[in-house]
C-alpha positions, 0 to 999 in steps of 0.5 A: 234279152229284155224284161219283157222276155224269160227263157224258156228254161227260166220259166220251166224252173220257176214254174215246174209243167212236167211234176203237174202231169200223172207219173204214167202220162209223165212218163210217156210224153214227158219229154215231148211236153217239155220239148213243145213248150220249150219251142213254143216260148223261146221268143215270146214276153213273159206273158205269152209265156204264161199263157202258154203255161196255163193251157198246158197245165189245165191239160195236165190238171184235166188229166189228173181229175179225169175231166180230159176229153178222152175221159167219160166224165170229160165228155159229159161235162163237155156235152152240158157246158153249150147247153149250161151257157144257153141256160144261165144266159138266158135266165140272167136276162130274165133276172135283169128284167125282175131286177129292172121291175121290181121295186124293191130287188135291190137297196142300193139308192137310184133305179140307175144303180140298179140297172148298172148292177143289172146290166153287169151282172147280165152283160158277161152271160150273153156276151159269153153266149155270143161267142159260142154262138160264133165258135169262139169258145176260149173267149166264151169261158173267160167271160164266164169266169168274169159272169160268175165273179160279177153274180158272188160280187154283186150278192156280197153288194146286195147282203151289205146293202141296208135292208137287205136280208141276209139269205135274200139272193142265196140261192141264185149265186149257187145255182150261178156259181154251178153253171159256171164251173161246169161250164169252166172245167168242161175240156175245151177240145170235146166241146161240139161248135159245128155250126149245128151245134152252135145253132142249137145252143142258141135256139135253146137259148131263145126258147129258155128267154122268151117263155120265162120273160112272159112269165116273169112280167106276168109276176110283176103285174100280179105283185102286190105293190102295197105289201112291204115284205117281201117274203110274206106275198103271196100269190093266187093258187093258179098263178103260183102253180105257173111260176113253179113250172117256170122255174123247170122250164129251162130243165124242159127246153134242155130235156128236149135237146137230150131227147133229140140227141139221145134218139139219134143213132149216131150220137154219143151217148156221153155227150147226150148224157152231158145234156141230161146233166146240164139240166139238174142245176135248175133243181137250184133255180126258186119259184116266186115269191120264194125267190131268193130265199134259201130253205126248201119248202113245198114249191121246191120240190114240186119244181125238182120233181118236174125237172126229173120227171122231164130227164126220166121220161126224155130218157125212156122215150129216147133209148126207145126211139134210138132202138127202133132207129138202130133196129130200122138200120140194120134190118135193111142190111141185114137183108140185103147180104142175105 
């Protein structure tokens, strides 16, 4: 046997699969995992072996915590991520845009320096989307896991540069950081990737991208480019008021789907709950010229009420519509056994 291979009974010592597993699950499959995984690396390198490792452990990790696609909780983390993916790709190209533009995002020398920060913060997020968009999910979450690592990086950079403040950025890493874990623990065989649903995530994508992007250049033509500080601008009252909205209006595109989804009879309501979910991260999301910087103050929470205002009433008028729909099927049954 060569370096590059490991018996399967090598690998099973060193990296103990059946312990990681609950004792019940254990008990009943425990054989068969052991068996499966065996046959599965028996002639493969080390490398596949390990891969193979992996995905079964997460499984069995994913049965531990509850978050399987047989759980409720699995469920609803899996109906967000589609939807979670749209939203911070959609919003990271916004963030490229301001980055791009605003003269001062960034301390780190040349306008090249801070479109290659930019564009490699950004690039992982929208190629992520694209292959959701093309159903290849497992690739998807890789370059998830690589965007959410470039967004903390690219903060730590930022903090380190000279002049930078340091709460500047604190809140966007975070809001990130959410959207990429919910995104990596959702259970990868109860994400829905018909071409429907792959159409809708990027349609939503698109409708995020495009509203923000206006008003984003709407900001920086207003920004008052003689004035250094950058937390001391502030904008007219009218203008203000349309970027707090902007911030929501990821949570609004998204409320939107939750309300299609949840008035459709058939629909499960765990996966149209996992909508609703994908749409709280952007309470996290801060409205300029508070952009960046960390306290909650007024405009914060002006935001965080329209995001629940949007789930509260895409719910209420959801349950109604799917009531009616359900009753409007039945009726008709109903009479024709009579």
């Amino acid at each position: 046997m060569t370096h590059s291979h490991l018996p399967a009974p090598g690998l099973l010592g060193r990296l103990p699969l059946d312990v990681l597993y609950p004792a019940a699950y254990r008990a009943a499959h425990g054989a068969e995992i052991t068996a499966v995984f065996a046959e599965a690396v028996e002639h493969t390198d080390r490398r596949t072996a390990l891969r193979e490792w992996s995905a079964l452990a997460a499984h069995a990790v994913r049965l531990r915590t509850k978050l399987s696609s047989r759980d409720p909780a699995g469920r609803i983390i899996a109906g967000a991520a589609p939807f979670l993916l749209a939203g911070g790709a959609a919003v990271s190209l916004v963030h490229l845009l301001l980055d791009l533009f605003l003269s001062d995002s960034w301390e780190l020398g040349s306008p090249a320096v801070r479109i290659a920060v930019g564009a490699a913060q950004t690039a992982p997020w929208v190629l992520a989307l694209l292959c959701a968009a093309l159903g290849r999910w497992t690739p998807a979450r890789a370059l998830v896991l690589v965007a959410v690592v470039a967004r903390i990086v690219g903060a730590v950079v930022a903090q380190a540069a000279p002049g930078a403040g340091l709460d500047r950025g604190s809140s966007l890493p975070v809001l990130w950081s959410v959207i990429g874990v919910l995104v990596l623990v959702a259970p990868p065989d109860a994400v829905d990737l018909t071409r429907q649903d792959r159409s809708r995530t990027t349609a939503a994508a698109l409708a995020v991208a495009l509203p923000m992007s206006g008003a984003a250049a709407l900001w920086l033509n207003a920004w008052p480019y003689d004035d250094s500080f950058y937390r001391h601008v502030s904008f007219p009252p009218s203008y203000q008021a349309l970027f707090d909205v902007a911030t929501a209006w990821p949570a609004f595109v998204i409320g939107l789907a939750y309300l299609g989804l949840l008035a459709a009879p058939d629909t499960d309501p765990l996966r149209a709950a996992g909508i609703a979910l994908a749409a709280l991260p952007w309470t996290l999301l801060v409205a300029p010229p508070q952009y960046g910087i960390g306290p909650a103050d007024v405009h914060n929470l002006f935001r965080t009420g329209i995001v629940l205002a949007v789930l509260a009433a895409a719910t209420t008028l959801g349950l109604l519509l799917r009531t009616r729909r359900h009753t409007g099927r039945t009726e008709p049954d109903a009479a024709s056994v009579a």
